[in-house]
N, C-alpha and C positions, 0 to 999 in steps of 0.2 A: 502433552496434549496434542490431538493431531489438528494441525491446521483448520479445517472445517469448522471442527469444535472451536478452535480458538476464534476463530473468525465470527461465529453464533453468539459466542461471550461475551465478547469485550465491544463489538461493533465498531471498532471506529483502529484503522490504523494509518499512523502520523506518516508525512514524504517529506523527507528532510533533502533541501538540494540547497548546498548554501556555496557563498564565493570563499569560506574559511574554514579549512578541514579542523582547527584546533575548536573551533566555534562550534562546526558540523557537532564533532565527538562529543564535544559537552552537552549539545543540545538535545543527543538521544539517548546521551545519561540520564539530563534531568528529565525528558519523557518516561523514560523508567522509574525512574523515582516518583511522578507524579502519576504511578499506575497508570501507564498507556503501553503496554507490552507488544504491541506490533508494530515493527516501524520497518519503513521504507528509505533507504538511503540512495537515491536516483546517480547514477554512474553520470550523469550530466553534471555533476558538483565538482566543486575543489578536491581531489586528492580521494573520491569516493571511495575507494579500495581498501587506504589506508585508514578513514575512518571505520571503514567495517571492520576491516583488521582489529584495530585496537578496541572499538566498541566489544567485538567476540569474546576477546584474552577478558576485557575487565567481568562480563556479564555471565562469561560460561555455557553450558551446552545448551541453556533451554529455553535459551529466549530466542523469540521470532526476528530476527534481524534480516530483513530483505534487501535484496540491489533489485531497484527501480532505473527503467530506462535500458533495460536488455533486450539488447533488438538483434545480435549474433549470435554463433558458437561461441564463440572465443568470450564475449562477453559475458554468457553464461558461466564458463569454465574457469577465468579467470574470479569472478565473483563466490563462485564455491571456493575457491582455493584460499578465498579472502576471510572466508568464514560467512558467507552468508547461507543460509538455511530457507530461504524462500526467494522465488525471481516473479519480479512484474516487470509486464511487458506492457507498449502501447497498442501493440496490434499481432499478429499471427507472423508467423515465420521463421527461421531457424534458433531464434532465443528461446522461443516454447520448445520447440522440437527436443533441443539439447536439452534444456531443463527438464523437460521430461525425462528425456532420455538416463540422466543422472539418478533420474524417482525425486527431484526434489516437487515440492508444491509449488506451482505457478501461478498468479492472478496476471490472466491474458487479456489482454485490454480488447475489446469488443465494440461496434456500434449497430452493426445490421443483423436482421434476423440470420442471414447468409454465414456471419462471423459467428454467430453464437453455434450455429451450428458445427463450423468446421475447429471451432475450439472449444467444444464437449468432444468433438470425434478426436481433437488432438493429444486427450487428457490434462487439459487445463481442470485447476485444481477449485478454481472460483472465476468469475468475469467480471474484469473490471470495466465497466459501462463509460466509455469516453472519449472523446468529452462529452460530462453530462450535463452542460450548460445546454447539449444541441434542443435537447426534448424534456429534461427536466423530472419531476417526479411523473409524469401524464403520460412520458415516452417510457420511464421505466413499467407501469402499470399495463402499459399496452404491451410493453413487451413479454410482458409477465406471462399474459395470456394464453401463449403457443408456449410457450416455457416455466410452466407454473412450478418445476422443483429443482432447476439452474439455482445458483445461489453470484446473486449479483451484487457486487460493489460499487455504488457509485464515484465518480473520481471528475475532477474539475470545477472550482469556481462552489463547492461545498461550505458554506456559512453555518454556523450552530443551527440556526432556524430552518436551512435545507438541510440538513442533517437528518433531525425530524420527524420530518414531509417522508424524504426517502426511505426512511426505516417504517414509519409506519406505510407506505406504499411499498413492500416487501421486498427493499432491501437488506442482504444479513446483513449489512455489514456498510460504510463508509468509509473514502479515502480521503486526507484532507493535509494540503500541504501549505500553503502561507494564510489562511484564516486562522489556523493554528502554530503555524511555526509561528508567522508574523519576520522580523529581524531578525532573529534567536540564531541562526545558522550564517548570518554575516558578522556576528558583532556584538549582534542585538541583546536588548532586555530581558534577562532569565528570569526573572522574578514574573514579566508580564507573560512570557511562557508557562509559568507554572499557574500564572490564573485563569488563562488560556485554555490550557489544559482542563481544568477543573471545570470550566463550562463546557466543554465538549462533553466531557464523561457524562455530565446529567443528561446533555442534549441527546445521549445514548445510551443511557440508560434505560 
């Protein structure tokens, strides 16, 4: 499925940054297993690479596994090499560029009317709206307005309840990284990840 589509489906993909690459890996296992098939593993983590790495080998070709936190070339290149198949960015600059440049899908991180603009001209592939603590669903709907068929993701400080608000304030899609990871990527409670998980999905459903 292409990106877009996936991202219209499933609404909601997980960013795993944790301080435990073995913890990392298992955490976007049992994201998968608890049907959340877009996940974000932010190159700011433990050993990120190598979690992507071995998340690809166990998961195979078709699952959406992103590096979040690509802000270079090299970053980018390094990250396809790792197995990931999607790049988020926090903002514009040589991470989109390469990423594009490869054809992979990008979710470029976005805040002003100015940045939506120059990453739709970039071939950013969705925008990710962040931080979206700054304006909330009110900013997203305003910004809608001059941009009414963008397809935005909100990302930061995302709770089941703004989740929502957002989706129904026309976003396709949310991002959400410790409301739903919670601990799960240092250490933490897989069990309470996996019920975690299962509130999200409704709250996007």
């Amino acid at each position: 499925m292409e990106f877009g589509a996936a991202l219209r489906q499933e609404r909601l993909v997980a960013i795993v940054r944790g301080r435990d690459a073995e913890a990392s890996f298992r955490t976007v296992m049992t994201l998968v297993e608890e049907g959340v098939p877009l996940i974000e593993v932010s190159l700011s983590g433990t050993a990120a690479l190598d979690v992507i790495g071995r998340a690809r080998k166990e998961l195979g070709d078709e699952a959406w596994l992103g590096a979040g936190t690509v802000l270079t070339a090299e970053d980018a290149q390094r990250a396809a090499d790792a197995g990931a198949n999607l790049m988020v960015t926090p903002g514009l600059g040589a991470g989109v560029n390469e990423s594009v440049r490869q054809g992979l899908p990008v979710l470029a991180g976005v805040i002003t009317p100015t940045e939506v603009i120059a990453a739709d001209a970039a071939g950013a592939s969705a925008l990710k709206l962040f931080p979206g603590t700054i304006g909330g669903p009110a900013y997203l709907r305003a910004l809608r307005a001059p941009f009414p068929d963008l397809p935005f993701v909100p990302v930061g400080g995302v709770d089941a309840a703004a989740a929502a608000e957002y989706l129904s304030s026309g976003a396709v899609a949310v991002g959400v990284g410790s409301p739903l990871i919670g601990d799960a990527a240092d250490g933490g409670d897989l069990l309470a990840l996996r019920r975690r998980a299962a509130e999200f999905k409704a709250a996007c459903a």
